[in-house]
N, C-alpha and C positions, 0 to 999 in steps of 0.2 A: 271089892278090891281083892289081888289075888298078888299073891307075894314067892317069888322063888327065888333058891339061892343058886348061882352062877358061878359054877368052881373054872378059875380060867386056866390055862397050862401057864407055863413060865413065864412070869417075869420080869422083867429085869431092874427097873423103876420104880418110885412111885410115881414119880410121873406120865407112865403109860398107864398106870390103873386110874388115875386123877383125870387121863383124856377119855378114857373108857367111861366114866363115871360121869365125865361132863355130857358128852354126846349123851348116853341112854339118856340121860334127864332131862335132855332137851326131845326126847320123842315125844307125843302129845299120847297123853293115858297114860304118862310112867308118873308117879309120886317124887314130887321134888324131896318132899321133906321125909317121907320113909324109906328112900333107897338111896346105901350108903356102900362104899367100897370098904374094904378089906383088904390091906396090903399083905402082911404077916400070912394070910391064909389063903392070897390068890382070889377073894372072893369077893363076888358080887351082889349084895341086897337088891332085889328090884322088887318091888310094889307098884301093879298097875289095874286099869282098870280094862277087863278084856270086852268091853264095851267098844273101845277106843282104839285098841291097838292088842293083836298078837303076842304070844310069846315068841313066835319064830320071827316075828318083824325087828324084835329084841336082840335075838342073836344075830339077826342079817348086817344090823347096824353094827354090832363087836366084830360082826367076821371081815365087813368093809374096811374097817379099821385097821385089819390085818392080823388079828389076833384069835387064837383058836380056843373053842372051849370045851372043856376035860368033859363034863359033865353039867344038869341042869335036874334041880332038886325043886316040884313044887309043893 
């Protein structure tokens, strides 16, 4: 498993980090139970298995969403 953090730019909710958070964890290869948002710091925990699924497949789903990301930490 391979885990990066996800600093996303602004915003405004928790509830757009709580939709961000639902989606990634429903992509097949992302860890339900060790990827967690971060409100307070814009961040995003992901834990996946790159057997399964991409990092860029990761941000393609956040960028669909409409949301842009500052940076990507593995």
């Amino acid at each position: 498993m391979t885990s990066a953090i996800i600093q996303l730019e602004s915003l405004d909710c928790p509830s757009c980090l709580h939709k961000i958070e639902t989606t990634v964890k429903a992509l097949d290869g992302v860890s339900q139970e060790a990827s967690r948002a971060i409100f307070n710091s814009r961040k995003l925990k992901v834990t996946f298995d790159e057997q399964l699924i991409q990092l860029k497949a990761i941000e393609e789903a956040i960028d669909d969403l409409g949301y842009q990301i500052e940076y990507v930490k593995v």
